[in-house]
C-alpha positions in Angstrom: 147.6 90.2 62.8 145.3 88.0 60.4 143.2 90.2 57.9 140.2 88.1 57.4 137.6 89.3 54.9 136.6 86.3 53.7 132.7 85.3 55.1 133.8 81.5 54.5 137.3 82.1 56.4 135.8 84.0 59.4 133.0 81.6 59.7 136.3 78.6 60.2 137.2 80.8 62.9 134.6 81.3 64.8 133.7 77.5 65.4 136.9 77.5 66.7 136.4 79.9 69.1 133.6 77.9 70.6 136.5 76.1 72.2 138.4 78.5 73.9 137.7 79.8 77.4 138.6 83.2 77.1 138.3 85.8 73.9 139.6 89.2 74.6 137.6 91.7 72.1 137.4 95.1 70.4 135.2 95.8 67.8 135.4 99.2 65.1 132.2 100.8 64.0 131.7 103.2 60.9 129.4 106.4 60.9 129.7 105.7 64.5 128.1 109.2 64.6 125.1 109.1 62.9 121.8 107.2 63.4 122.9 104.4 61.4 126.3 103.0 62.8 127.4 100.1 60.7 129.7 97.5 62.5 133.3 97.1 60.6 135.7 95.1 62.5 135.2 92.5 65.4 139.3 91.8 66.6 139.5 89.1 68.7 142.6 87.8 70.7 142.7 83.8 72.0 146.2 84.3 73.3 146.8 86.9 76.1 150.6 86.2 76.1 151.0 86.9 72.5 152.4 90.7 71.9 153.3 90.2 68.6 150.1 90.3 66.8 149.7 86.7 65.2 146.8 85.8 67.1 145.2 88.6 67.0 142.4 87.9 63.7 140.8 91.2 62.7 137.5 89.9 61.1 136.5 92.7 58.4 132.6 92.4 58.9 131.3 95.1 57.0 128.4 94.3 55.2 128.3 90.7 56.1 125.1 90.9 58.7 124.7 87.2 58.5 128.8 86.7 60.2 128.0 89.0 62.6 124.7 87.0 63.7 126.7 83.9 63.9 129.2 85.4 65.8 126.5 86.8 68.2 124.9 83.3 68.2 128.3 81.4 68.8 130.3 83.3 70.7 128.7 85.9 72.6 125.5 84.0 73.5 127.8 81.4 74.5 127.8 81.5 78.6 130.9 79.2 78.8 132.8 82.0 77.0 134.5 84.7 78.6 134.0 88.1 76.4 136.4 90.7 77.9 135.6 93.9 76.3 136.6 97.6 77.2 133.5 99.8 77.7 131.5 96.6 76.6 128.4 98.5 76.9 129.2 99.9 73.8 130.4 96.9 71.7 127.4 95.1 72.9 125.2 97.2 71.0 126.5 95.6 68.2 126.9 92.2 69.5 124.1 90.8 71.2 123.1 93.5 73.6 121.3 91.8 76.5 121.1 88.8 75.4 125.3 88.4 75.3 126.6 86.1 78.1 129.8 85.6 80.6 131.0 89.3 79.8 133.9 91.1 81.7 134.2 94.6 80.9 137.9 96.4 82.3 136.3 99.5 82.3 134.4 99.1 85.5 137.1 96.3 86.9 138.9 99.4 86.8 136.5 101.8 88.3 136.2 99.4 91.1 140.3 99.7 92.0 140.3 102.3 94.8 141.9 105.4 93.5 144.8 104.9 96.0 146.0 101.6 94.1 144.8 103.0 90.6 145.9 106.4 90.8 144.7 107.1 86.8 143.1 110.5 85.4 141.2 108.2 83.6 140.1 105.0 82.8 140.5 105.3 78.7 142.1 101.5 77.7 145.2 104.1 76.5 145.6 105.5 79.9 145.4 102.2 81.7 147.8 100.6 79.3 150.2 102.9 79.6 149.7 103.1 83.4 149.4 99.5 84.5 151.0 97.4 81.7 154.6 100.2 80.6 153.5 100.9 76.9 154.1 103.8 75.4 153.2 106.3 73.2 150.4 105.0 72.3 148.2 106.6 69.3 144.3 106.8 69.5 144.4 108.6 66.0 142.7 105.9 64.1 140.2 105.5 66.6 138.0 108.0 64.6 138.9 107.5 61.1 136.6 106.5 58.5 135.9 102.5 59.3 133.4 102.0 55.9 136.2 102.6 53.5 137.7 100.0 51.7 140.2 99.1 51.2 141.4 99.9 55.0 144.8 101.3 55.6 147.7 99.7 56.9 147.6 102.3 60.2 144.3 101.4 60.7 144.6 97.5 60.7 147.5 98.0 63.2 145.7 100.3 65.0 142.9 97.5 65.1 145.2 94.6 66.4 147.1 96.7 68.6 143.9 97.6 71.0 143.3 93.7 71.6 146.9 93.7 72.8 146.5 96.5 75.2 142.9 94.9 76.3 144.1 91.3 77.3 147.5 93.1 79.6 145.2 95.8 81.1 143.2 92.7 82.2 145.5 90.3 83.5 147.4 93.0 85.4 143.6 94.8 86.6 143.0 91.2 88.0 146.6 90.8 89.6 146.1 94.7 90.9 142.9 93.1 92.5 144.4 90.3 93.9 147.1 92.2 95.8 145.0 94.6 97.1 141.8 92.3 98.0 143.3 89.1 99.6 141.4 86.8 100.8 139.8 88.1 104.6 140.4 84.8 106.2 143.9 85.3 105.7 144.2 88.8 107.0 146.9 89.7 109.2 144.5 92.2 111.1 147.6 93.4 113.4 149.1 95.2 110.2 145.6 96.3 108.6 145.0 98.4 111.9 148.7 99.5 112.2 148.3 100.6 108.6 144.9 101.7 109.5 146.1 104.1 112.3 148.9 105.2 110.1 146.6 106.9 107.7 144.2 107.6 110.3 146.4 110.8 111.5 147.4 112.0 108.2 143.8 111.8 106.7 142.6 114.1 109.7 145.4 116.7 109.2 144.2 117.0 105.3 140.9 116.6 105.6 140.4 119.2 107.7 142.5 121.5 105.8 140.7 120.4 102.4 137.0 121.2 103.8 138.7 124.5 105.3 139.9 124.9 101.9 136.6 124.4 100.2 134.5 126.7 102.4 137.2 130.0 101.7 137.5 129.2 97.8 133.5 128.8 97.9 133.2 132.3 99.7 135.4 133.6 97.8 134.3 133.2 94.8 130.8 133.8 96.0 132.3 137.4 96.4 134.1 137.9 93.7 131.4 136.4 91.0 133.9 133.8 90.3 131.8 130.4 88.8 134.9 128.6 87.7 138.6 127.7 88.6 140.6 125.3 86.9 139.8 122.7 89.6 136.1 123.8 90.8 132.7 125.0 89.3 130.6 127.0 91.7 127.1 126.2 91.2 123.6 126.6 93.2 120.6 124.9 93.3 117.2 125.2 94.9 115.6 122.2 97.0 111.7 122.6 97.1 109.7 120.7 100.0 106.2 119.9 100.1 104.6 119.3 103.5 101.3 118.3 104.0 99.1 117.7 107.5 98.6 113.8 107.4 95.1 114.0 108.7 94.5 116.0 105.7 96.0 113.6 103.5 93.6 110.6 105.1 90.7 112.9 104.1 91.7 113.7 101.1 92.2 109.8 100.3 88.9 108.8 101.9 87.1 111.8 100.3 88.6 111.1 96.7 88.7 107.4 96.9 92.6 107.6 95.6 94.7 104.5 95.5 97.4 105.2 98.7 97.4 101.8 100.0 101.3 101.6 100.1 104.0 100.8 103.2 104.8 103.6 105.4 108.0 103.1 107.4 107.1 104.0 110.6 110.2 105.6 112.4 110.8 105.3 116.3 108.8 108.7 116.9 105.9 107.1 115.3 106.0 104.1 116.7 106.3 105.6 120.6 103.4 107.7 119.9 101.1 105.1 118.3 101.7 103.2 121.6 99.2 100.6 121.9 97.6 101.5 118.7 100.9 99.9 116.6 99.0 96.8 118.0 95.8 97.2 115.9 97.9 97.6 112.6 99.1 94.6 110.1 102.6 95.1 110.9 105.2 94.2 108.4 108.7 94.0 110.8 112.4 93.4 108.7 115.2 93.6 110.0 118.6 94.0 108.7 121.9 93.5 111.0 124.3 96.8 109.5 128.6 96.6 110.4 130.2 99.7 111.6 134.0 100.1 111.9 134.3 102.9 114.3 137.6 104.2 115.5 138.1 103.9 118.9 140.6 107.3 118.6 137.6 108.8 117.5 135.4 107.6 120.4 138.0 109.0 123.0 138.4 112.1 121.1 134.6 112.7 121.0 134.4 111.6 125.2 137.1 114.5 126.1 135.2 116.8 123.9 131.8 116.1 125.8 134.0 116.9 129.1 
């Protein structure tokens, strides 16, 4: 875990990360809670396979604003770059912002993992690295310590190297995770999708109907008994207002006033049938759009011996 502090050192180092491919990235920020957040560290990891710290370079950028726009010009404006962050919306503040290029963030990889395969409270980079990568006991204490002092302490600059670590597994194995459970279509073997399909089909109507069941007594319930919270639920109401007009009064209104209304109006089936012939005088702007449904064909018998 390489302490760089020197401006001439980390300046080495970043022309030769304009070679590599892939940098996996955290950065540390002091007074992260004022209005003047200062960036301190910017670790970056070359080396995914590497656990033991060594290429991890911790580059101590605190008052060195002229580093931190090389870096920014270098590296993360650098589109042939991969920049994995975690919660890179944040980091980017620092780095770049907008104008920062070829960025993966494993925050939302992970929020795009259906619950089923990611089964996480959370998506913290703690949870997930203890969850899809096997480490343990890992300690978030630093992560709010005082980043502008100098010198830093020893907890803190493993504390710094260590998150690159846990960033570069939680990638790899969010990717494989992805992999697995998104193969290719083409190669689909259909006959055990809808075997699997089917499966879950029956369970999910058993607990679904139990869970909406479920909801309406504990929402009556607590309606009743003046109940607003539970440890799983929060009862809440809100009111939904609707303003209606008569559209004849509108067009007057518009011709009278002279107001700006020229804008599309969708014209739904009911106003197209009793337009009739009239659609036919009007500038007609058709799109269409072809929509896929997966229906259930349990559910289409189900619904047929209902209507019986």
């Amino acid at each position: 875990m390489p302490y760089l502090t020197s401006e001439s050192t980390i300046r080495s180092l970043i022309a030769e990360y304009t070679k590599a491919s892939t940098l996996w990235i955290d950065t540390e920020v002091a007074e992260y809670n004022t209005r003047n957040p200062r960036l301190s560290l910017i670790q970056v990891l070359d080396e995914p396979a590497d656990l033991s710290g060594e290429r991890t370079f911790i580059l101590d950028v605190l008052n060195q604003p002229h580093t931190v726009a090389e870096f920014i010009d270098k590296i993360m404006v650098n589109s042939k770059i991969e920049k994995v962050f975690h919660n890179a919306s944040y980091d980017l503040k620092f780095l770049g912002g907008k104008k920062a290029k070829n960025i993966t963030c494993t925050l939302e990889l992970a929020k795009k993992i259906p619950y089923y395969a990611l089964p996480v409270p959370n998506y913290q980079l703690k949870t997930l690295a203890e969850e899809l990568c096997d480490f343990q006991n890992i300690e978030k204490q630093e992560q709010k310590s005082d980043w502008g002092r100098r010198p830093l302490t020893e907890d803190q600059i493993e504390y710094a190297y260590l998150d690159c670590i846990y960033l570069a597994q939680v990638h790899l194995n969010l990717i494989e995770l992805n992999k697995e459970i998104n193969p290719e279509p083409a190669a689909e073997d259909i006959t055990a999708l809808n075997a699997r399909y089917a499966q879950i089909e029956e369970q999910w109507k058993v607990l679904n109907s139990e869970y909406e069941h479920l909801r309406e007594r504990i929402k009556k319930a607590m309606q009743l008994q003046n109940v607003s919270e539970t440890p799983y639920l929060k009862l809440s109401s809100y009111e939904r207002t609707s303003v209606k007009v008569a559209f004849m009064e509108l067009v007057q209104l518009v011709q009278n006033q002279s107001l700006d209304f020229d804008f599309p109006i969708a014209l739904t089936q009911k106003l197209q049938k009793d337009l009739g012939e009239n659609l036919e005088q009007l500038s007609v702007d058709v799109e269409k759009k072809t929509y896929w449904q997966l229906t259930s064909k349990n559910q289409e018998s189900d619904a047929g011996q209902d209507e019986e």
